[in-house]
C-alpha positions as CSV (number, residue, x, y, z in Angstrom):
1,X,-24.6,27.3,-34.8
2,X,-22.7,24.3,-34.9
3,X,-22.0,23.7,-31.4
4,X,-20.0,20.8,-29.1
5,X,-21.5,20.0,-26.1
6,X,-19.0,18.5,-23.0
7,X,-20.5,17.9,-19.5
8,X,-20.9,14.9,-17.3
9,X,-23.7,15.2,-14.5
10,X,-27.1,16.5,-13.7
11,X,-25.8,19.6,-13.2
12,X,-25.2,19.9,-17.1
13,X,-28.5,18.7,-18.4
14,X,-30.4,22.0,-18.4
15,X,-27.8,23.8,-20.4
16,X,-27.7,20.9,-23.3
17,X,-31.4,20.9,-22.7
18,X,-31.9,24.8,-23.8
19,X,-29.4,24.2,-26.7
20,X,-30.7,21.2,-28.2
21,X,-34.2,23.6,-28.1
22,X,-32.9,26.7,-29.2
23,X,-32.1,25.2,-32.6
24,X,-28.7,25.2,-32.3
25,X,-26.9,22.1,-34.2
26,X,-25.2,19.4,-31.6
27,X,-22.9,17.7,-33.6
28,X,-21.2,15.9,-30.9
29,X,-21.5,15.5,-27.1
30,X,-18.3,14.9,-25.0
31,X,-18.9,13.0,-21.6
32,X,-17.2,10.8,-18.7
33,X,-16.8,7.2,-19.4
34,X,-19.4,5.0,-17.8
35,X,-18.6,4.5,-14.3
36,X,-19.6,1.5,-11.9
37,X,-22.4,2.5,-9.8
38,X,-25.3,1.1,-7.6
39,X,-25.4,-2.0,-5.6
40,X,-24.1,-4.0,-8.4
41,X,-21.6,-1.7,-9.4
42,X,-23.1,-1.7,-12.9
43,X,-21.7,0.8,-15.4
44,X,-23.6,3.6,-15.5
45,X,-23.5,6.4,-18.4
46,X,-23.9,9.7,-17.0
47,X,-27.0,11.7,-17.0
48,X,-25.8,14.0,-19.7
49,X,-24.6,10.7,-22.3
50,X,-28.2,9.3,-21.0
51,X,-30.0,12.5,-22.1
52,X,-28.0,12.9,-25.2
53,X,-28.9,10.1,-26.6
54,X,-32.6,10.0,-25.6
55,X,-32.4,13.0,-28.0
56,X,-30.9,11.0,-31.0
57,X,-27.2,13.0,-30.2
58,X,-23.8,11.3,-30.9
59,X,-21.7,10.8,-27.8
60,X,-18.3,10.9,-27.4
61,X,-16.7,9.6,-24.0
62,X,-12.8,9.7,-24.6
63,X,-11.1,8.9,-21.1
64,X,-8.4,11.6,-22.1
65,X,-7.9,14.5,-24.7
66,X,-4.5,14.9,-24.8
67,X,-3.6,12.4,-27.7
68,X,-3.3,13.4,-30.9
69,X,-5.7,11.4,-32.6
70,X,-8.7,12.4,-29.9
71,X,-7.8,16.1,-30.5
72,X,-7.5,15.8,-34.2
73,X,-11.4,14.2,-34.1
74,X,-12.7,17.2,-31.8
75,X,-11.8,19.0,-34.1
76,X,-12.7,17.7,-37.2
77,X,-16.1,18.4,-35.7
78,X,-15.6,21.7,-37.2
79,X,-17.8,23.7,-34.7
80,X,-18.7,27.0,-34.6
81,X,-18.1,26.8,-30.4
82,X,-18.0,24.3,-27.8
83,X,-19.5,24.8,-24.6
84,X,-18.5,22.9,-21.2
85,X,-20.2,22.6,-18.2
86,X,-18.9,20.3,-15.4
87,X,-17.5,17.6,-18.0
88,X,-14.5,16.7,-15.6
89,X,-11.2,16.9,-17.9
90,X,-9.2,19.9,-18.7
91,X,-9.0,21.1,-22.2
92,X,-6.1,21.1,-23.5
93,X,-4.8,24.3,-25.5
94,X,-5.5,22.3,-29.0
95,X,-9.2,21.8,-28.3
96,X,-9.6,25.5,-26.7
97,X,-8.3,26.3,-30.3
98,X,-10.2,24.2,-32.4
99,X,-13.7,25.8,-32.6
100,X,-14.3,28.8,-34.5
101,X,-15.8,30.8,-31.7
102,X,-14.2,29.5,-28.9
103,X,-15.0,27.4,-26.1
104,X,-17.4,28.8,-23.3
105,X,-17.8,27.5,-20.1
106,X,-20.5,27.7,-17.4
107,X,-19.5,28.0,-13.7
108,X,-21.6,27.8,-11.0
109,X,-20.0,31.0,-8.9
110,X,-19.3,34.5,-9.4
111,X,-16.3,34.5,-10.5
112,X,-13.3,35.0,-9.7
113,X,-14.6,33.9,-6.7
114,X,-14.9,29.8,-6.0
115,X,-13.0,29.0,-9.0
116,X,-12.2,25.4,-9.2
117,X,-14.1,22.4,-8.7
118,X,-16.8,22.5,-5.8
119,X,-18.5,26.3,-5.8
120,X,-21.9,25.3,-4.5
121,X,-21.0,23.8,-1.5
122,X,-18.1,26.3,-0.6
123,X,-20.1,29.6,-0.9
124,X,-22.8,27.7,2.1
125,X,-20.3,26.3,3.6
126,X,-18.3,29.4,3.7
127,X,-21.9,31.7,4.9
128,X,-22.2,33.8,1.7
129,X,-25.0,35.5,1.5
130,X,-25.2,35.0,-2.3
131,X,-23.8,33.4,-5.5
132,X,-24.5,32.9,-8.9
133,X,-23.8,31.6,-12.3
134,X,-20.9,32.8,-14.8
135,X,-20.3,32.3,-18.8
136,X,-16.6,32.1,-19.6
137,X,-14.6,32.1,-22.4
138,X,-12.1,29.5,-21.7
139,X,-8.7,29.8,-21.3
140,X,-5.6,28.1,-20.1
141,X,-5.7,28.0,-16.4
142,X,-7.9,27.0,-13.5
143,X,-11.3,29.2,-14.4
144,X,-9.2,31.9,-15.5
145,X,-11.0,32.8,-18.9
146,X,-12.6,36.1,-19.2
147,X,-16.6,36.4,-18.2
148,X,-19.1,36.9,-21.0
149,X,-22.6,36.8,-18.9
150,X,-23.3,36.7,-15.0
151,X,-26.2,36.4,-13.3
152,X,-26.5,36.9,-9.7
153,X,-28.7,34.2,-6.6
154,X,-28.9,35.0,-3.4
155,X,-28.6,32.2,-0.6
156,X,-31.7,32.0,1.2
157,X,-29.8,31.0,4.7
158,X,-31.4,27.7,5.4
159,X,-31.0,26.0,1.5
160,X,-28.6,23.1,1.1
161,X,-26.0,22.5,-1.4
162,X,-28.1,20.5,-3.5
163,X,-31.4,22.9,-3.4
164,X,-28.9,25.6,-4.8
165,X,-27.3,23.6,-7.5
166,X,-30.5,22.4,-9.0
167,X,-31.2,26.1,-9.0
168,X,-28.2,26.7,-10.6
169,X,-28.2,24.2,-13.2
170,X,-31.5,25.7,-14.2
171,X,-30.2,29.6,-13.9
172,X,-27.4,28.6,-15.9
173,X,-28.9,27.0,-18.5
174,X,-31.1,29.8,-19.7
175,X,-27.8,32.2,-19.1
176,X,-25.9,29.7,-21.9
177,X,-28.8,30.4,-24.5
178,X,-28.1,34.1,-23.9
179,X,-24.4,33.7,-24.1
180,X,-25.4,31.9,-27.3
181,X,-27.6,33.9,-29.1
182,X,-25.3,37.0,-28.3
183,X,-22.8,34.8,-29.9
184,X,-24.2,34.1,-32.8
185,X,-25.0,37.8,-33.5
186,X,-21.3,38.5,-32.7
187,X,-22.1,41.1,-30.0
188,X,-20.9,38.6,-27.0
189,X,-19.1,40.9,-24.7
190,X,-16.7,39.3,-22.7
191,X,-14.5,41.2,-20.0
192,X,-10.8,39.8,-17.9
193,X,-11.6,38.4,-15.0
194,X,-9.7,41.1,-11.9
195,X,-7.3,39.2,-9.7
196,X,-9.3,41.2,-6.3
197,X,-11.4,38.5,-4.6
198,X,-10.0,35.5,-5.9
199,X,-11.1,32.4,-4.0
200,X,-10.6,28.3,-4.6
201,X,-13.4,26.2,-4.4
202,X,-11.3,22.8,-3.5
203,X,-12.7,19.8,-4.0
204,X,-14.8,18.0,-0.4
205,X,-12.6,15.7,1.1
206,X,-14.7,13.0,2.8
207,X,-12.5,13.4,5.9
208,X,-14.1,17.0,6.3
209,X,-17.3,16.1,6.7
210,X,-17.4,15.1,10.4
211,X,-19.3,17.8,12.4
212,X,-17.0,19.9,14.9
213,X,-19.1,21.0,17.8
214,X,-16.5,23.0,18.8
215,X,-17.0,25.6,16.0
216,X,-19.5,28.3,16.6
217,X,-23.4,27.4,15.9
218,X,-23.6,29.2,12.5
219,X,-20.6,27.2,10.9
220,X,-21.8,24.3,12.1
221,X,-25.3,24.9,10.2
222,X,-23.6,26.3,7.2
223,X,-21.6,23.3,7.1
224,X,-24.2,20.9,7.2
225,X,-26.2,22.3,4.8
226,X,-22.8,22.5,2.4
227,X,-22.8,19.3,2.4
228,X,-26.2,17.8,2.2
229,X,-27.2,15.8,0.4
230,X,-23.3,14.5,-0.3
231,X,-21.3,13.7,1.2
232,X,-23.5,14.6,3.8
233,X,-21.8,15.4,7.3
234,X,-21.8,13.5,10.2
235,X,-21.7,12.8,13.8
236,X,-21.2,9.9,16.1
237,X,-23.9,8.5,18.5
238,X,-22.6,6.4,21.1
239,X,-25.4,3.6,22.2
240,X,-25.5,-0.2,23.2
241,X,-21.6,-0.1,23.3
242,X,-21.0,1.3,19.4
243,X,-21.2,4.3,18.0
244,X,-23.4,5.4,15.4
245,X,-23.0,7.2,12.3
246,X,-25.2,9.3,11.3
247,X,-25.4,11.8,8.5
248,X,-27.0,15.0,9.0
249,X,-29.0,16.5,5.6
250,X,-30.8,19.2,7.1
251,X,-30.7,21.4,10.3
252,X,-31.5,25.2,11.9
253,X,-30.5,27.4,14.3
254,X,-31.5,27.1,17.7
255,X,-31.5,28.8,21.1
256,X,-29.3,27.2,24.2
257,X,-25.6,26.6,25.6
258,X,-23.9,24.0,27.2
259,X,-20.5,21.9,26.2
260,X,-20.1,21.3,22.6
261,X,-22.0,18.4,21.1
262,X,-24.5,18.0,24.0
263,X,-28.0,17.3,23.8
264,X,-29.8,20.3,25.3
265,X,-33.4,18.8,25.0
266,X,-35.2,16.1,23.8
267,X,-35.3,17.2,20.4
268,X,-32.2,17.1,19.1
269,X,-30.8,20.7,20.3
270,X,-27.3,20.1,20.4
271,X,-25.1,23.2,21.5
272,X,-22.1,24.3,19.6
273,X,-18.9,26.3,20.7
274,X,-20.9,29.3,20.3
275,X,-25.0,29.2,20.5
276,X,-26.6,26.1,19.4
277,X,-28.3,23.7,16.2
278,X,-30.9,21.8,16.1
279,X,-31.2,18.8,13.7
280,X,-34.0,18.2,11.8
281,X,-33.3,15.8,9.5
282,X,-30.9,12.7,9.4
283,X,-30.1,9.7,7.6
284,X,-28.6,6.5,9.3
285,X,-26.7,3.8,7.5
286,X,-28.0,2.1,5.0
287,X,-31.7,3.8,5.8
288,X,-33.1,6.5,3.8
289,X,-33.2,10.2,5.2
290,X,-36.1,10.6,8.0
291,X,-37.3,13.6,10.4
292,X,-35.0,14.4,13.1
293,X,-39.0,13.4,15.0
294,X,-39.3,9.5,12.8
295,X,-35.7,8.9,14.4
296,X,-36.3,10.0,17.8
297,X,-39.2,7.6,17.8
298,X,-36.7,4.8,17.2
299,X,-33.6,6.1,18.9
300,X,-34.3,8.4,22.1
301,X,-31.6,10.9,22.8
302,X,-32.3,12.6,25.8
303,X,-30.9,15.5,27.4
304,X,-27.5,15.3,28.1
305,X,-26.5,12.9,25.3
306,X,-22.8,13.6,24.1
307,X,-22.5,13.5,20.2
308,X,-19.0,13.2,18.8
């Protein structure tokens, strides 16, 4: 078939990956603009632009598609279907029309729940005990299009947020040559999404990544794992007058009680409103992540220690 391709970051690669080797025809990719990144905030293309074109693809990376003249060149494309996978602009109803087959979206959740724009890190961060991976035929509306293919993945209860989406990404790709193939045969089923369970997977806001001690110990794990590797949440170390930031990529559940944010131990227990975590490994700033032991080695915090 002769299919569009629109998606931005690593997440996406896997799915153009298993088109661009199923056979299937790419006759355009749609991306994000180059943004500035690094420490000389040198435009960057995104990881799907730099993959399309290590693969000979033409790449497209319109900042809008609302004009007219951008939507009458999608779809002079004249595909057979367009698929989209975290590309970062809403299509609007003239695009959704313009392939033959429709335009088919891969979400990383089981819809309806964690539509919206951040599904990995809300179903840890929320405790569920699994997720998965959805093809949708898209519609107008926040992930309201009705589900083609699902595949289901449990959480294991200690993985972070970016551990599952790599996962994911991979998951999903192989469920988009499915989706595909079905397609092309014209035996695609897809069914209408029920309005039972519907959650919203909002975007992280930096300001919610400091740690609350306060909340019980199993939040307080899910959360940091949600959130690892970014934004990454973080605490406060008070030392030599200043206080520390430190990020937090990794941590497990631990025995103890005492006020929240205390140091029960040597090793980094710190109790929670309910129960305790311990931390096992952190990043500081501007250093690269270490073991909760590499940092004690550096930076004692001894029994009793107060993090905020």
């Amino acid at each position: 078939m002769r299919i569009i391709f629109m998606g931005t970051p690593d997440f996406a690669v896997p799915t153009l990956g298993e088109i661009v080797g199923s056979g299937h025809e790419v006759i355009a990719v749609y991306s994000q603009p180059p943004r500035p990144a690094g420490r000389g905030m040198r435009e960057r293309p995104s990881p799907v632009e730099t993959f399309a074109r290590s693969h000979g693809l033409d790449v497209l990376t319109p900042s809008t598609l609302k004009d007219p003249e951008t939507q009458g060149a999608f779809a002079a494309h004249d595909a057979d279907a367009a698929v989209v996978v975290a590309y970062g602009l809403i299509l609007p109803r003239p695009a959704l029309e313009a392939p033959r087959l429709g335009c088919f979206n891969l979400h990383a959740s089981l819809l309806p729940r964690w539509r919206g724009a951040a599904p990995i890190q809300r179903a840890i961060m929320a405790g569920d005990a699994e997720t998965g991976v959805a093809i949708m035929r898209m519609a107008e509306g926040l992930d309201t299009g009705p589900v083609c293919l699902s595949e289901r993945v449990a959480i294991d209860p200690d993985i972070t947020a970016g551990e599952l989406h790599d996962h994911l990404a991979s998951v999903g790709g192989s469920l988009m040559g499915r989706a595909l193939s079905a397609l092309g045969r014209d035996t695609l089923a897809c069914s209408e999404q029920g309005e039972d369970g519907v959650t919203y997977a909002e975007k992280i806001d930096k300001a919610e990544a400091r740690i609350d001690w306060s909340r019980p110990a199993a939040d307080v794990h899910n959360h940091i794992r949600g959130l690892s590797p970014f934004p990454g949440a973080w605490l406060e170390l008070g030392r030599d007058g200043k206080a520390d930031r430190i990020k937090v990529l990794r941590s497990e559940r631990a025995e103890g009680a005492g006020a929240p944010g205390t140091a029960l131990d040597d090793v980094l227990t710190i109790a929670c409103g309910e129960g305790a975590v311990r931390l096992v490994q952190v990043q500081r700033a501007g250093k690269g992540a270490m073991s909760a032991n590499d940092f004690l080695r550096g930076i004692p915090v001894p029994a009793g220690t107060v993090l905020t």
